[in-house]
C-alpha positions in Angstrom: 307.1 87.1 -29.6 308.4 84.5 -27.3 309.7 81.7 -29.0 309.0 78.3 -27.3 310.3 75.0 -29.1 307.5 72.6 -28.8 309.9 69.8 -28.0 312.0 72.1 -25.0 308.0 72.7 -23.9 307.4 68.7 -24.2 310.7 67.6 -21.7 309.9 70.8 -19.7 306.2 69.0 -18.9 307.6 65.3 -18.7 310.6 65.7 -16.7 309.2 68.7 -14.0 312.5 68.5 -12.6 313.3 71.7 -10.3 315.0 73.4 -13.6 312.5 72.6 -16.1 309.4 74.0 -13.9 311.7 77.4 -13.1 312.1 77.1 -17.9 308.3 76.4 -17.9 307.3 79.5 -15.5 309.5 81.7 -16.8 308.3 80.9 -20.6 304.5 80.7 -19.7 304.0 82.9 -17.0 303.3 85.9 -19.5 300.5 83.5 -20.6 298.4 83.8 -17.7 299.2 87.3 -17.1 298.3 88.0 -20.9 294.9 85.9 -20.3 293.9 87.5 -17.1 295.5 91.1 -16.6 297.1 90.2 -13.5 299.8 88.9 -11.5 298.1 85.6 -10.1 299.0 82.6 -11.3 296.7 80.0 -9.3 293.4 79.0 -11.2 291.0 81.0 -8.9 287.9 79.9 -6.7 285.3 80.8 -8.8 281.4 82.1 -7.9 278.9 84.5 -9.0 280.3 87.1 -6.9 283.5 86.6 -8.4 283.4 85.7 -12.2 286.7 86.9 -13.7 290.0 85.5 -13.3 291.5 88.3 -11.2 288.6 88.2 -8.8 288.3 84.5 -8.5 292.3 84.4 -8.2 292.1 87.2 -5.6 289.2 85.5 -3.8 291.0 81.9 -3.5 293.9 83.9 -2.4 291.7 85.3 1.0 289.7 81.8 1.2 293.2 79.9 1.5 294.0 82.9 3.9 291.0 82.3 6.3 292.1 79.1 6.5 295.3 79.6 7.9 294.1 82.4 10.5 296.5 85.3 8.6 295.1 87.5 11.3 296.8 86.2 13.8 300.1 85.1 12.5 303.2 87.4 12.4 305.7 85.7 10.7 304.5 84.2 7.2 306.8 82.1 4.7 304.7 82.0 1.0 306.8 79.3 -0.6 306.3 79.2 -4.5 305.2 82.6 -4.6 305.1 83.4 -8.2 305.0 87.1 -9.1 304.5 87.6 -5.8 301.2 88.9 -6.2 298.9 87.0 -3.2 301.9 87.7 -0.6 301.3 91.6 -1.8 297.4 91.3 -0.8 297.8 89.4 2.2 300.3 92.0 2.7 297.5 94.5 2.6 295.3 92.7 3.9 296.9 91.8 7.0 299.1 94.3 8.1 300.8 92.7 11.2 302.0 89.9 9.5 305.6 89.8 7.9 305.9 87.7 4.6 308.8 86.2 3.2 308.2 85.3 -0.2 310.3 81.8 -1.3 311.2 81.4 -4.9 313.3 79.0 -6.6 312.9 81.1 -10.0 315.0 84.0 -9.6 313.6 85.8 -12.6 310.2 85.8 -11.1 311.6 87.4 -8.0 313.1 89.8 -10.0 309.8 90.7 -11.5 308.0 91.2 -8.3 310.0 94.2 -7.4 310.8 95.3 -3.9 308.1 95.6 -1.2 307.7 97.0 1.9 307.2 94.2 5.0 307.9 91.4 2.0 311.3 90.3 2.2 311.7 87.9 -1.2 314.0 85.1 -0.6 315.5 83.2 -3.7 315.6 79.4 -2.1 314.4 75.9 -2.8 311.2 73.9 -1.1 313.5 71.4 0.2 316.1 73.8 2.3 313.8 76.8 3.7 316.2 79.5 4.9 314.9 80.0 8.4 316.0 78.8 12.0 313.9 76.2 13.6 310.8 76.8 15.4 311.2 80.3 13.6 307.8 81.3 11.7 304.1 81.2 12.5 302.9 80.0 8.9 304.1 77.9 6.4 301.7 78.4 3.1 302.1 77.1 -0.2 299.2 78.3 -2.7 299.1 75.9 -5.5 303.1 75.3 -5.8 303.3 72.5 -3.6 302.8 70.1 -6.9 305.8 71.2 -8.2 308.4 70.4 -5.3 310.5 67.8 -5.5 311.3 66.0 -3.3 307.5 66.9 -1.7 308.5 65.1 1.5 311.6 67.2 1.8 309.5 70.4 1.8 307.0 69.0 4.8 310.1 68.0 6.2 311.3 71.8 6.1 307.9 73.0 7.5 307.8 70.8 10.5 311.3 72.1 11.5 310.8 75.6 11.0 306.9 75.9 12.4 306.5 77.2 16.1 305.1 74.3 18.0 301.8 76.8 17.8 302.1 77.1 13.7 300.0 75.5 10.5 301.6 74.6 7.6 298.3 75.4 4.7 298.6 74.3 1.2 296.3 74.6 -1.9 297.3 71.4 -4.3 295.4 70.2 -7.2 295.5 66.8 -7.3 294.2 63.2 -8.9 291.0 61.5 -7.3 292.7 58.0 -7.1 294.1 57.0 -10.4 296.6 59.0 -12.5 297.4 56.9 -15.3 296.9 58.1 -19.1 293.9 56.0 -19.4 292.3 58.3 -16.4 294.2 61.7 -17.7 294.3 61.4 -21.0 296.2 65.1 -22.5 296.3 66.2 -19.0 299.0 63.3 -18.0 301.3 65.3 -20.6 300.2 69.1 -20.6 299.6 69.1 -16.6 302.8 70.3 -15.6 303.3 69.2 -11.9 303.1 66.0 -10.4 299.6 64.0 -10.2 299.7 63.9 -6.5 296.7 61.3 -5.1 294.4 62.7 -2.5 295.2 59.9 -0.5 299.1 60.0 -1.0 299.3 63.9 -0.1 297.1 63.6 2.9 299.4 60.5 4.5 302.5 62.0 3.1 301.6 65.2 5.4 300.8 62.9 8.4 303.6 60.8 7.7 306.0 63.9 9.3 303.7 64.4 12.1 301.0 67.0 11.5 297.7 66.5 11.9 295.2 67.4 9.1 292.2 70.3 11.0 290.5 71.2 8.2 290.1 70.1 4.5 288.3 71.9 2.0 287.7 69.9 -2.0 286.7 72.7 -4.3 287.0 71.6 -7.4 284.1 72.3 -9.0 284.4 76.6 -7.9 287.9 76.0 -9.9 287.9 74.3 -13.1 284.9 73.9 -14.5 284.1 77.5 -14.3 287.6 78.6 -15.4 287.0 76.4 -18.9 283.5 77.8 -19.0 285.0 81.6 -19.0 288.1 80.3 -21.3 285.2 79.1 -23.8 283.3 82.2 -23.5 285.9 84.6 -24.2 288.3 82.7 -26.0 288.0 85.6 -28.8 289.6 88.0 -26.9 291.9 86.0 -25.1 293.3 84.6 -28.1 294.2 88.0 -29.3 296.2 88.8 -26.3 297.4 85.4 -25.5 298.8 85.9 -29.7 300.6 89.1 -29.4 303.1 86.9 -27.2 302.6 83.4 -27.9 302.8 81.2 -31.4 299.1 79.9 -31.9 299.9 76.2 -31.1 300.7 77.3 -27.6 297.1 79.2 -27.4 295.6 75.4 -28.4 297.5 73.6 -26.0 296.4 75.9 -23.3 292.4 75.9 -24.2 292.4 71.5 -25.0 294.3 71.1 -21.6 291.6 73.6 -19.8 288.6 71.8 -21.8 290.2 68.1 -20.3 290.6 69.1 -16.7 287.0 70.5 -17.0 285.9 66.8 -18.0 288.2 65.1 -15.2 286.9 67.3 -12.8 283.4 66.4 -14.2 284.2 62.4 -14.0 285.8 63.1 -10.5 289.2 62.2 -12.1 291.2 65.2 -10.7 290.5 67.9 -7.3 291.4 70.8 -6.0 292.6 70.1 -2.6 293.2 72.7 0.6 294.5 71.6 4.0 295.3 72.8 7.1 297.5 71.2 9.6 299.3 71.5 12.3 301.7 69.6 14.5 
């Protein structure tokens, strides 16, 4: 059983300091993995081909991939990579490339093992450990909301991009307002900053890139993700429990039900971008 103070859990989510996000991965990670079987830890893009959290992770994994032409880059830094697990498929999936996997959370590096053509790098957003003008891609797959100082890390991109190189970034983020009136439970149990659409988007500009493509798809990720929560809650309980007190469990399915109702009042977004310099 891991044991989670719900005050620790409380300063972990108000704070979201660098050291409390690495205390609330490391504690809560085995929740997702418990919940969907797998190693991904982004929310998924969700469709009828691809109804289950490991596909619909999997699949926003390859859509976010598309978008930053992974066919044609070589050198490929994942920053925030979790477990590791999407560097591993685009890994597989695109064989030339050669991924560097960025963590701040050693523990989670730890976890994802050694793997061939992934070199795991334990390192901070704000100081990326690569020369300048050094890589083809910069990605960050729905970590980007966590990294603090945000500007610092767009800083870090537009030094160590190729002139020829896209920094791509999947971010969930508010519509306009972020304020408890507008969030409700999710201003305290969302834990990463409420980044604006607006703010992100000039924020990225700010340091020179240019935004090429921009994709909202936040209706393929939460509102189906609380519609398969609901549906199978049942059985997820029972696996989520063998880990996890059952206040933890209720925290996790009221904060899903809430950002289904944002996304519904077109309070929060999932955001992707492509951009480069």
């Amino acid at each position: 059983m891991v044991a989670i103070n719900p005050l620790d859990l409380f300063l972990w989510t108000f704070r979201r300091n660098e050291k409390d996000v690495v205390n609330l991965y490391t504690s809560l990670s085995p929740v997702m993995q418990s919940a969907t079987g797998g190693n991904m830890l982004n929310f998924g893009f969700w469709s009828k081909d691809h109804a289950d959290p490991m596909s619909a992770q999997s699949n926003l994994c390859m859509v976010f991939a598309d978008m930053a032409d992974l066919s044609s880059a070589t050198t490929v830094v994942d920053v925030g990579s979790g477990l590791g697990a999407p560097s591993k498929l685009w890994r597989d999936e695109f064989p030339n490339a050669r991924l560097y996997a960025v963590n701040i959370n050693f523990d989670q590096l730890v976890c994802s093992g050694s793997e061939k053509n992934i070199e795991f790098l334990n390192s901070t957003s704000a100081k990326l450990p690569f020369s300048d003008a050094s890589v083809d891609r910069v990605l960050a797959l729905e970590s980007a909301q966590h990294f603090k100082p945000l500007s610092d890390f767009v800083s870090e991109s537009k030094r160590v991009l190729k002139k020829s190189g896209l920094l791509v970034v999947a971010v969930p983020v508010t519509v306009n307002d972020s304020s408890i009136g507008k969030l409700g439970l999710l201003k305290f149990t969302w834990s990463s900053e409420h980044y604006a659409i607006d703010y992100l988007k000039n924020l990225i500009t700010s340091f020179g890139f240019i935004i090429s493509e921009e994709k909202l798809i936040g209706s393929n990720v939460y509102d189906p993700l609380a519609d398969y929560y609901s549906a199978n809650r049942n059985a997820l309980k029972v696996e989520i429990l063998k880990n996890y007190s059952s206040y933890v469990e209720k925290i996790l399915f009221k904060s899903i039900q809430k950002m289904k109702k944002a996304s519904e009042d077109n309070v929060i977004e999932y955001i992707l971008l492509k951009c480069h310099l």
